[in-house]
SERODREN-831569 format. One line per 8 residues: number of its first residue (from 0); their letters; for each residue x, z, y of C-alpha. Coordinates in Angstrom, 2 decimals. Each point is the difference from the previous one (the first is absolute). Layout:
<pts>
NUM = a = X Z Y  ...
</pts>
This chain:
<pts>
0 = xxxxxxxx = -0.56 -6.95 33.82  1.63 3.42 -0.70  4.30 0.08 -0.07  0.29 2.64 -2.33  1.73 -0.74 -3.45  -2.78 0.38 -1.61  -3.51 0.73 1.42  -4.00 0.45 -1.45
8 = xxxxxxxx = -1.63 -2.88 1.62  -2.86 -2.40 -0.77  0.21 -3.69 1.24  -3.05 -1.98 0.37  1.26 -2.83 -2.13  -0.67 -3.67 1.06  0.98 -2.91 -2.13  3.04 0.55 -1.33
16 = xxxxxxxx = 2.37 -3.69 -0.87  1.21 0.10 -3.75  3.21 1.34 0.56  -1.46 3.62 1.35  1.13 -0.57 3.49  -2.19 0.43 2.88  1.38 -0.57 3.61  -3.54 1.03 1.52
24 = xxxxxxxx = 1.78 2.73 2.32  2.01 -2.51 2.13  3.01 -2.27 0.68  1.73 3.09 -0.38  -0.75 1.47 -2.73  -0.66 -0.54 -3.58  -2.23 1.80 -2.64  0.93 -0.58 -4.34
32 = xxxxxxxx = -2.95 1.29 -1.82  0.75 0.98 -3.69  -1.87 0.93 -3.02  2.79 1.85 -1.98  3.49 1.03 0.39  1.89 -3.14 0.07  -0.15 -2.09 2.37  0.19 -3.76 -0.60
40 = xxxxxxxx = 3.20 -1.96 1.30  -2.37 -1.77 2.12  -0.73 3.30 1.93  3.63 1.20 0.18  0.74 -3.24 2.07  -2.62 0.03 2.47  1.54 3.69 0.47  3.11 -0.80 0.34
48 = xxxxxxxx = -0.74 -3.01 2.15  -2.04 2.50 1.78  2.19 2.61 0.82  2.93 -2.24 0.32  -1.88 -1.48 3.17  -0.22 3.34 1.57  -3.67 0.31 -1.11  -1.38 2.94 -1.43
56 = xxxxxxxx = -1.81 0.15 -3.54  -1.61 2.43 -2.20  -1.33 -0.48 -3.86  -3.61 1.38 -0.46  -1.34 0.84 -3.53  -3.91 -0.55 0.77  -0.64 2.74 -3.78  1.72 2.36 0.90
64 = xxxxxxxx = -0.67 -0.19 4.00  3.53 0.11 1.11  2.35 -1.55 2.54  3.98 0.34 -0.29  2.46 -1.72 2.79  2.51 -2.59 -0.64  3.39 0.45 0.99  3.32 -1.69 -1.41
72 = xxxxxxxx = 0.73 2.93 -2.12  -3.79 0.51 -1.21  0.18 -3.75 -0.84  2.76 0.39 -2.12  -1.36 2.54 -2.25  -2.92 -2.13 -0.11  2.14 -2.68 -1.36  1.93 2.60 -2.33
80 = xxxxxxxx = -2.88 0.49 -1.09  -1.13 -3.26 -1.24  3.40 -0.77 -1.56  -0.68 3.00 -2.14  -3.35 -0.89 -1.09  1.36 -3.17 -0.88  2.52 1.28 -2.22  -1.78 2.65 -1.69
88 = xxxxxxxx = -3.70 -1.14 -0.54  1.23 -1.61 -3.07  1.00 3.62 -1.41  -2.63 1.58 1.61  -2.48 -1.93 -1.65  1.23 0.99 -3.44  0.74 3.30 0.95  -3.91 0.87 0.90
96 = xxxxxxxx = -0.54 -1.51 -3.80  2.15 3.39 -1.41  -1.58 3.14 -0.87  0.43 2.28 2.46  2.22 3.11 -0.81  -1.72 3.28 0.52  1.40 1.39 3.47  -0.71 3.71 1.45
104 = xxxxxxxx = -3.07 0.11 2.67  0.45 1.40 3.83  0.96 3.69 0.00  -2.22 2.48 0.20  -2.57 -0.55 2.77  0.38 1.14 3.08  -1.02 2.56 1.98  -1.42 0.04 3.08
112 = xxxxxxxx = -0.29 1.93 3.39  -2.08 3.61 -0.74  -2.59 -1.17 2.60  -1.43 -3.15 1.29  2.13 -1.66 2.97  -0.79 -1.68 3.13  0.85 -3.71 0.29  1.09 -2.08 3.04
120 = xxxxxxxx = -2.16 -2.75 0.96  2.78 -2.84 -0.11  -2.13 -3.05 0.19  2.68 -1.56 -2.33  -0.73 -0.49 -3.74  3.44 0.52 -1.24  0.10 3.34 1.74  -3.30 0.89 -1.15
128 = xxxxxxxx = 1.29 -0.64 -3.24  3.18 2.13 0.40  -2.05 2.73 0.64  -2.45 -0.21 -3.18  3.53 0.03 -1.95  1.32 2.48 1.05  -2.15 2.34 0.90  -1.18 -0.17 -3.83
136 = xxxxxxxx = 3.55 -1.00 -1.81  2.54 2.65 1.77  3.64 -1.49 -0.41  1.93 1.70 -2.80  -2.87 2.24 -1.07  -0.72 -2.40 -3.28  3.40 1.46 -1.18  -1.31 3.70 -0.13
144 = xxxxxxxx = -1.55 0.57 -3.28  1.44 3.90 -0.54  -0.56 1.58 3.13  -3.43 1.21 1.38  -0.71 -2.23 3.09  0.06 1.50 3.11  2.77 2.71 -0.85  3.42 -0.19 0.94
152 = xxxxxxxx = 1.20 -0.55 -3.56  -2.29 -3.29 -0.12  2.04 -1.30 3.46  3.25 0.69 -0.90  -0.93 -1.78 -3.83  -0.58 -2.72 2.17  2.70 0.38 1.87  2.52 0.08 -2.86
160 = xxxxxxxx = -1.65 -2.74 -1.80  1.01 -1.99 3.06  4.12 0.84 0.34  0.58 0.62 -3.26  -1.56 -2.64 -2.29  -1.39 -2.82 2.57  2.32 0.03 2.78  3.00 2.20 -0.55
168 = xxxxxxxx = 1.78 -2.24 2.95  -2.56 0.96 2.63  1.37 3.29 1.69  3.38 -1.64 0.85  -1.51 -3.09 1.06  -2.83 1.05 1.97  2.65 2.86 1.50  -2.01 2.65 -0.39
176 = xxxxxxxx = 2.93 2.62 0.91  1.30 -1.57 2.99  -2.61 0.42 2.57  0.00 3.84 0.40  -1.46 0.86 3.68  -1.26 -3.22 0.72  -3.80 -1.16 0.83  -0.69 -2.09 -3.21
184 = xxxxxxxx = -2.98 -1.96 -0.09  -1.48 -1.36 -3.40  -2.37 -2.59 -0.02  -2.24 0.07 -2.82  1.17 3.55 -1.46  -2.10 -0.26 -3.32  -0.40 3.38 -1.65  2.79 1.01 2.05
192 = xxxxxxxx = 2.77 0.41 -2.90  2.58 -2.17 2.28  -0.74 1.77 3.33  0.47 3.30 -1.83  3.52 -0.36 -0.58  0.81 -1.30 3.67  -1.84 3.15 1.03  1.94 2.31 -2.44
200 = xxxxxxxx = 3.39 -1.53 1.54  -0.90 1.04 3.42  -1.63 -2.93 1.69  -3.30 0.47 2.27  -2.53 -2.57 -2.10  -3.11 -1.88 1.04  -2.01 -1.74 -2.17  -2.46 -2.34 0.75
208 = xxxxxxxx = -2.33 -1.61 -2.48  -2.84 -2.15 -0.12  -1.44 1.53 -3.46  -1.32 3.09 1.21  -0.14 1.29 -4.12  3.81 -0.70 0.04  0.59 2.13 3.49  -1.81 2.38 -1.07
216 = xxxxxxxx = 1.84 0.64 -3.40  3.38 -0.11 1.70  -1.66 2.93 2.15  -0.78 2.11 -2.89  3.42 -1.21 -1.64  2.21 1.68 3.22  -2.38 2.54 0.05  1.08 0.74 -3.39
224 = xxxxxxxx = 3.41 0.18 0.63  0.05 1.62 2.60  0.88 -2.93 2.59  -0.78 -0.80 3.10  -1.08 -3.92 1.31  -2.66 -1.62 2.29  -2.59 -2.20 -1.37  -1.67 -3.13 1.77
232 = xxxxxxxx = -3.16 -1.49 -1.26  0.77 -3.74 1.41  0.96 -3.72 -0.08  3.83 -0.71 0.08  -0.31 -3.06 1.36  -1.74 2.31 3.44  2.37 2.90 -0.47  -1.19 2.82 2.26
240 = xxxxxxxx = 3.14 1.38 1.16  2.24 -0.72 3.17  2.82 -2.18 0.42  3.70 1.29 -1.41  -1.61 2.58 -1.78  1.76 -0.04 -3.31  3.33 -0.16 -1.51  -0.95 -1.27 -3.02
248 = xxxxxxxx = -3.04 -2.05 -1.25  -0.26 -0.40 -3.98  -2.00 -1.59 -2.14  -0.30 -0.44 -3.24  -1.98 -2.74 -1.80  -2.86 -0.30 2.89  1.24 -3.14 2.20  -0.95 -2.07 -2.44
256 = xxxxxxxx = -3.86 1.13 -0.10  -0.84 -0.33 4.18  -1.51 -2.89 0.37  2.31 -0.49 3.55  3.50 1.03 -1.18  1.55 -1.33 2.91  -1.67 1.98 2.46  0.03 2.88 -1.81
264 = xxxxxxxx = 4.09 -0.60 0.00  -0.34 -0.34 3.81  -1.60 3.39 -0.17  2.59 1.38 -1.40  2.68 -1.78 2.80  -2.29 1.86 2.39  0.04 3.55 -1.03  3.85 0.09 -1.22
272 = xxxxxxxx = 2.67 1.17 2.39  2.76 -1.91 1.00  1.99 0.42 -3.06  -2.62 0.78 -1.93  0.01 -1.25 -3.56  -2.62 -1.35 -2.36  -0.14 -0.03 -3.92  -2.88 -1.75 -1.80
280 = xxxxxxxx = -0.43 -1.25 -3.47  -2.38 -3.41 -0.74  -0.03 -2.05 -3.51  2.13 -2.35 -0.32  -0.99 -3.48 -1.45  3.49 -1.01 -1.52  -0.67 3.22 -2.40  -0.20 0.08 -3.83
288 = xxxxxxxx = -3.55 1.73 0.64  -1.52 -2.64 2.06  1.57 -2.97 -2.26  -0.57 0.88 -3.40  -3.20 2.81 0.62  -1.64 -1.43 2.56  0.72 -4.08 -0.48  1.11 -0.28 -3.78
296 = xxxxxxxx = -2.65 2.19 -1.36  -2.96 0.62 2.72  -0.23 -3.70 1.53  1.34 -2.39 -2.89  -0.69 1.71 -2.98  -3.16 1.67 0.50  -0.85 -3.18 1.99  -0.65 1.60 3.44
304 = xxxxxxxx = 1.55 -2.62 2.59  -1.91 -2.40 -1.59  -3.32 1.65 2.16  1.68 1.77 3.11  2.97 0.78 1.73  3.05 2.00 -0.73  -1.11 2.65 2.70  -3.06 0.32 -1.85
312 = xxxxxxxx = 1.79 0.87 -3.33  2.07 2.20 2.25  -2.84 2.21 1.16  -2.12 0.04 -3.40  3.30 1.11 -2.28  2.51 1.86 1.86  -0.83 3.48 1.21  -1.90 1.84 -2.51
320 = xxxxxxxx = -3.58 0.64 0.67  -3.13 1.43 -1.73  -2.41 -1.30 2.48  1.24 -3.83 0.58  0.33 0.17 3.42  2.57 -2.66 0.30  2.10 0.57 2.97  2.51 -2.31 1.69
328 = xxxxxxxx = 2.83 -0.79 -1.77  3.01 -2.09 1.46  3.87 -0.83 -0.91  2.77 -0.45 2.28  3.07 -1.59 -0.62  3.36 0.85 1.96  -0.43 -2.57 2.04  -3.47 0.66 1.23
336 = xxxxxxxx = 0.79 3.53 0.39  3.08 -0.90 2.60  -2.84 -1.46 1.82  -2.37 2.48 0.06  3.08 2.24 1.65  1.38 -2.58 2.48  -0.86 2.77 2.62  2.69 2.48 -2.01
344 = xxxxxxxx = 3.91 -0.06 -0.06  2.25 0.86 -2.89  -2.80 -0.99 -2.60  0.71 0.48 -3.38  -1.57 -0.58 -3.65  0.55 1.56 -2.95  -1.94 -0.73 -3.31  -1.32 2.63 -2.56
352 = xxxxxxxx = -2.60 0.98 -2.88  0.49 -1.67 -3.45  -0.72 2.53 -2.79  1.19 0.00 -3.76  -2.81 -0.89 -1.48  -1.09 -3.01 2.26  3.76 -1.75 -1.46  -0.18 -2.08 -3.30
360 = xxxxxxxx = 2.58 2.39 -2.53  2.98 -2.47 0.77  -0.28 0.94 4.12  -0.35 3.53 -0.55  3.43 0.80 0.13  0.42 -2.09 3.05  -2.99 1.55 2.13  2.00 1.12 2.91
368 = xxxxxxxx = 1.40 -3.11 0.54  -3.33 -1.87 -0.82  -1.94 2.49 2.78  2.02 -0.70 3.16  -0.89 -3.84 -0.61  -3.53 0.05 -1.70  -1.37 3.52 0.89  -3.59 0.49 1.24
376 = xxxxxxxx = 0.69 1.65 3.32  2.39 -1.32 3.02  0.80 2.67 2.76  1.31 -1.00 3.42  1.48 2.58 2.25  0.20 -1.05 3.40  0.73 1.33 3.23  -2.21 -0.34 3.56
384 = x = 1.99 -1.86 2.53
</pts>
């Protein structure tokens, strides 16, 4: 059985007792199968039972051919979960009844790399996956409906789309100024709009990518400007570069697509120097996004965690996508996060990314406060022991 938090996997299923739970794999260990997003109090024990002993555990949704891992903290979102279902599906139910109100499609569609790309062979379906998105759906470039794609003008459109109207909190967060003269590494560059302005700053930047469309766009966008970077065609969680290599590692909304995000955070332990820091953004579960978007309106309302899991709605309906190529999807809380960078010192999280518009009229005023509980994104910095 696989010990990522999620992983594609099929499971030759046996006969399976009432109450989903299947203890084929051992004394040790302990199997729930489920059949939609909420998972019967029944199943909750045994998992809690389960882990309590020391066991390990793992909830397999035989539909959509996925595995996640139990832990205490996954447990209790599980159980979040259900208390929420229980308290809404009343609502829910009458709120599918209601006419829906006309809301704008996906921005314009995207466009792609100006040549066909080479893909890894991964072996992994998740990564396969990641690839298919984004070598078709470039980050950001949905936003860029004035420019002429492939031009400078259609970058920085994209680029100003991004600090000005969707996430006018990113350059002092993400620290874009303070790393002049140091070896910055960016995992998962996109289009290359973030990289860019460590570059302009003064920092020497690497980017490494899996999408081989996105690397190559971030080439043509420092090209552009006149910039200069190095791009790597790989796997982050195999990062081809020697120990202590960087000063800084960033990354910005990609751990939570890698099927293995803990060793791809070992990965980055490894090629940090002593000292060396790490910033990464990953969605965060206690959000407004993920509880009323994702929850409210994808899996009770529309009626989606009634036939698979909330990973599932995850990868169908969050990053935008004219090809459905579903990739992973997780959410972290705090708590899981402080996990995932035991290996760190001085970790900290801050919480971001609520616009306007997402806020009934009576929260609008109080967005900024609203965002650093409820945003979208949560950012760690953290420094290698």
């Amino acid at each position: 059985m696989p010990t990522l938090e999620r992983a594609s996997a099929r499971i030759e299923p046996p006969s399976i007792e009432a109450a989903g739970v299947d203890e084929r794999v051992g004394d040790r260990d302990l199997i729930v199968e489920a059949h939609g997003g909420i998972l019967d109090e029944s199943q909750l024990i045994a998992l809690e039972a389960t882990i309590g002993a020391g066991r390990h555990a793992w909830v397999y949704w035989p539909r959509e051919h996925a595995v996640e891992t139990v832990d205490r903290d996954r447990l209790r979102s599980y159980r979040r979960l259900r208390r929420a279902a229980a308290m809404l599906s009343p609502l829910a139910r009458i709120a599918s009844r209601l006419p829906r109100r006309a809301r704008a499609g996906d921005p314009a569609s995207p466009v792609s790399a100006a040549a066909p790309v080479t893909r890894i062979e991964t072996g992994d379906d998740y990564k396969d996956a990641a690839q298919a998105q984004w070598d078709e759906n470039p980050v950001g470039s949905h936003y860029a409906d004035r420019s002429v794609p492939h031009t400078l003008d259609w970058f920085l459109e994209i680029e100003t789309h991004r600090y000005r109207r969707y996430a006018p909190w990113m350059p002092a967060v993400m620290e874009f100024d303070r790393h002049a003269g140091e070896d910055v590494l960016e995992i998962g560059g996109g289009i290359g709009t973030d990289l860019a302005q460590f570059a302009r700053h003064g920092a020497r930047v690497t980017d490494v990518d899996l999408s081989g469309g996105h690397l190559r766009l971030a080439e043509e966008n420092f090209r552009l400007r006149g910039l200069t970077g190095r791009f790597v065609h790989d796997d982050a969680e195999t990062l081809p570069f020697p120990d202590a290599s960087f000063d800084l590692v960033y990354s910005n909304g990609v751990l939570h697509h890698t099927p293995d995000t803990a060793r791809l955070v070992a990965e980055v332990h490894r090629v940090l120097r002593p000292g060396g820091r790490i910033i990464a953004m990953v969605y965060a579960e206690s959000s407004w996004h993920y509880w009323r978007q994702q929850v409210w309106r994808r899996g009770l309302v529309e009626g989606r965690l009634a036939r698979g899991s909330m990973g599932g709605i995850l990868s169908r309906s969050v990053e935008i996508s004219g090809n459905d190529a579903r990739p992973l999807v997780k959410v972290y809380t705090r708590d899981r996060l402080r996990t995932l960078f035991a290996a760190f010192r001085d970790v900290a999280i801050v919480q971001r990314q609520l616009t306007a518009e997402e806020l009934p009229l009576p929260l609008r005023p109080l967005r900024v406060m609203v965002e650093r509980v409820a945003g979208w994104n949560l950012i760690v910095k953290a420094v290698r022991a």
